[in-house]
Steps between C-alpha positions, in 0.01 A plus 500: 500500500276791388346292227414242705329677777298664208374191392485338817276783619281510109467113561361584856285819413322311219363197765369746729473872491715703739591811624865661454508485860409134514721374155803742685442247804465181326822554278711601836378195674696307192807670551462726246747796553316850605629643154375306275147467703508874462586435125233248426238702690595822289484314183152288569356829600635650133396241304115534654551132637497661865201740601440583896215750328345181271560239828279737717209531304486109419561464862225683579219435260593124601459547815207738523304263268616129607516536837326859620730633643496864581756775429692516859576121444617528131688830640716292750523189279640730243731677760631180593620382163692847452243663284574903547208698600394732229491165290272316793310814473414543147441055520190622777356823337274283247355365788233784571304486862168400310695173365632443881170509652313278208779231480492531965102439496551228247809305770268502793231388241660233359660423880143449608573746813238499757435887535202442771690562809771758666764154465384426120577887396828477728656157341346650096699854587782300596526274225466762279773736660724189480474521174614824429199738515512811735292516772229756405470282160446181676268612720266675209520121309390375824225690544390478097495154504326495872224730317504252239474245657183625666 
């Protein structure tokens, strides 16, 4: 039964990229014994097929540059699909402050946020703390793109 949750799990890795902690999951919800999910998880990771490090990065360059999100959302997105933290960490530390604060400036830009009013700054630092910035960020985008606005 080892072979077949190894290609079982190949066959599912190669549609869509996954984590070991999400493959693990997926091959246990087919009744796949806890052995030879072990097994199959030991030898994907071996063979290079399986990379939490490699998954992190993509995860995060995706998401940083197709959606905007910030790190604190690709940090518990991460978390959630069983991605350890010194891998989640080294997946963020390419994405420098500067980067954070251009690609924040350029959401509420592209949002069209109306920065004219205590209630327009409000709902533009929320939106952008929803989307994973801290709060001191956020509010220095806001106040760029209110100056730039100007």
């Amino acid at each position: 039964m080892g072979d077949d949750a190894f290609e079982r799990a190949l066959e599912a890795h190669g549609r869509k990229e996954r984590t070991q902690a999400e493959l693990a999951d997926w091959l246990t919800a087919r009744g796949f014994e806890s052995e030879d999910v072990t097994g199959t998880i030991e030898r994907l990771v071996e063979l290079g097929e399986l990379d939490d490090a490699r998954f992190a990065r993509r995860y995060a360059e995706d998401k940083r540059e197709l959606r905007g999100w910030g790190p604190e959302r690709i940090r518990e997105a991460l978390e959630a699909r069983g991605i350890a933290g010194t891998e989640i960490d080294a997946a963020l530390s390419a994405d420098h402050r500067d980067d954070q604060l251009k690609r924040a400036v350029e959401l509420l830009e592209r949002r069209g946020a109306t920065l004219g009013d205590d209630t327009g700054r409000s709902r533009a630092l929320a939106f952008l703390t929803r989307r994973g910035y801290d709060h001191e960020l956020a509010y220095e985008a806001v106040r760029r793109s209110q100056r730039r606005a100007a």
